[in-house]
Residue, then its C-alpha position, 0 to 999 in steps of 0.5 A: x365649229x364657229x367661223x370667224x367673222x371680221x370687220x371690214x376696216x382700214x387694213x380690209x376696207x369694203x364699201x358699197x355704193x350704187x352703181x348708177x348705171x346699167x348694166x346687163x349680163x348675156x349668157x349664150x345670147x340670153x339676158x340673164x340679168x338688166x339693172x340700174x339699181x346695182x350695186x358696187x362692192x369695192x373690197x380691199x384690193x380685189x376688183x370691184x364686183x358688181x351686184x345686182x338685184x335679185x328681182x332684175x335677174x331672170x332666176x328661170x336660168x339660174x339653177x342653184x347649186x350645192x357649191x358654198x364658200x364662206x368670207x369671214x367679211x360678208x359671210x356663207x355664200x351660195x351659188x348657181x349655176x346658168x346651164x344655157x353657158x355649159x360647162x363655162x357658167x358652173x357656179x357662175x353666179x353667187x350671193x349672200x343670203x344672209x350677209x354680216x351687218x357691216x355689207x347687209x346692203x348686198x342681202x337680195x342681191x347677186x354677182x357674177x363671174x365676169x369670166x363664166x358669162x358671156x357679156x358683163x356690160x357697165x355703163x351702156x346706153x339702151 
């Protein structure tokens, strides 16, 4: 059974601009993830999510998970989880492996459940 796949546009807008800022995430007093190459995805009326680079999050924390959800936008979405947060961080994070042309720039990258982690810190001096 195909999916449907939408593009973004003046009733479902969807841009994507670099954060420029840096942002780190903490879990149970662990770093799981310090960039200022993130990206921010502002889509329709949702709160903009921040997605940072796969290469500036320690994936040694992260465990993937079978969950999977589906955006007729952006596409199939998996997930992981970051066990040093418990029960709280079950399918904290999440990513599009292989996102639809019109947000590919989010492809390498993940975002995180502001309320599955501890800290999501924007624009922060270091």
């Amino acid at each position: 059974m195909s999916r449907p796949q939408l593009t973004p546009g003046p009733d479902h807008p969807i841009t994507i601009t670099a954060a420029r800022e840096l942002i780190i995430v903490t879990v149970a007093g662990r770093r799981i993830a310090d960039t200022r190459e993130a990206l921010t995805l502002k889509e329709a009326a949702y709160p903009a999510v921040q997605y940072i680079p796969r290469k500036d999050v320690d994936m040694t924390q992260l465990q993937r998970t079978s969950h999977q959800t589906y955006c007729p936008y952006k596409g199939e979405c998996a997930y992981y989880s970051i066990p040093a947060g418990g029960e709280r961080s079950i399918n904290a994070v999440w990513t599009y492996e292989a996102p639809y042309a019109p947000v590919s720039a989010i492809r390498e990258f993940l975002a995180v459940y502001p309320d599955r982690v501890d800290a999501i810190e924007v624009g922060i001096k270091d």
